[in-house]
C-alpha positions as a Python dict, from the first residue, in 0.01 Angstrom:
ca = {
    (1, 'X'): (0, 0, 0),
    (2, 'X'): (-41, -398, -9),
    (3, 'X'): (145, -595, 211),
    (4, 'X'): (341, -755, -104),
    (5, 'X'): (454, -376, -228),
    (6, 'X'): (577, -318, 139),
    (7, 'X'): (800, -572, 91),
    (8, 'X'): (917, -528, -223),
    (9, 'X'): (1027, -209, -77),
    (10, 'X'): (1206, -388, 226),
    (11, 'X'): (1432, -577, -43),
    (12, 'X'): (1796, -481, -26),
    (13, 'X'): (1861, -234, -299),
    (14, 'X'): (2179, -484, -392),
    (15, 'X'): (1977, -736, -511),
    (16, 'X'): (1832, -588, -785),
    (17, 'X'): (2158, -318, -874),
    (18, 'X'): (2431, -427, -1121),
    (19, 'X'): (2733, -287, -1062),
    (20, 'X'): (3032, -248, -1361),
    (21, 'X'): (2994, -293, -1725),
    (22, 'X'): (3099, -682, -1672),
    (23, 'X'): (2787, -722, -1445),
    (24, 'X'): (2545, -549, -1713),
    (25, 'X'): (2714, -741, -1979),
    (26, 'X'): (2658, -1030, -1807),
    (27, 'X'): (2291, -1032, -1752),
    (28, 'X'): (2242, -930, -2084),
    (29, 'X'): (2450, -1162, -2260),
    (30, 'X'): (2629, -885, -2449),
    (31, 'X'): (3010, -759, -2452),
    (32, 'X'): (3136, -523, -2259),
    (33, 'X'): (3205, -261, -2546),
    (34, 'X'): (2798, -306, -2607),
    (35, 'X'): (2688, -216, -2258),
    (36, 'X'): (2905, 99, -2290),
    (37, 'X'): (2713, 206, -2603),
    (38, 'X'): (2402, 104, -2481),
    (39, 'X'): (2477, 350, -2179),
    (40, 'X'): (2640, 640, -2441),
    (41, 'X'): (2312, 656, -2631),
    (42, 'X'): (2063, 549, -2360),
    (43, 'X'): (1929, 300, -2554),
    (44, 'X'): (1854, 137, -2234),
    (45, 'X'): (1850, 232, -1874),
    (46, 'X'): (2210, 257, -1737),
    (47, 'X'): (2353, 489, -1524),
    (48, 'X'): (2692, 608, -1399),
    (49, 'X'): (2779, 602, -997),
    (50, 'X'): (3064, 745, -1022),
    (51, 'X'): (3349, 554, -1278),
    (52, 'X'): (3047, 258, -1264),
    (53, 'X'): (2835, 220, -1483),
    (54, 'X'): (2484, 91, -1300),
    (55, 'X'): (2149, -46, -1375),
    (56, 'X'): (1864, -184, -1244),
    (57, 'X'): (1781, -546, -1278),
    (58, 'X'): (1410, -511, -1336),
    (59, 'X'): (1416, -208, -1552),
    (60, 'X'): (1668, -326, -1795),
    (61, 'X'): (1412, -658, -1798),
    (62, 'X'): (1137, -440, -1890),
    (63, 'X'): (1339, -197, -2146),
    (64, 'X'): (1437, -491, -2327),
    (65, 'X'): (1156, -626, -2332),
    (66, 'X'): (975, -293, -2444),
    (67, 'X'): (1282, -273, -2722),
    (68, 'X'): (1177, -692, -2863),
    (69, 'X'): (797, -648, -2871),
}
């Protein structure tokens, strides 16, 4: 493991987690009512902790990305 990977592990888990539909709909410029669509027919990678919906910063980049090319 390079030294850059070990610290890309060593980053704070809360950096890259959106927390709440609002967050999500947020970085992705969409309503709310979209993300929670989105997350009904996994269109795109967004999880449930507990009531919360949840996603990943970098792997909704690179979903969306996947979805536009």
């Amino acid at each position: 493991m390079s030294a850059e990977q070990i610290e890309k592990h060593d980053e704070p888990v809360a950096n890259d987690l959106l927390v709440g539909a609002a967050a999500i709909a947020e970085e992705l410029g969409l309503a709310e009512n979209a993300v929670y669509h989105l997350a009904r027919t996994k269109r795109l990678p967004i999880g449930r902790l507990g009531r919360n919906l949840i996603a990943s910063r970098k792997r909704l980049r690179r979903a969306v990305l996947a979805l536009a090319s």
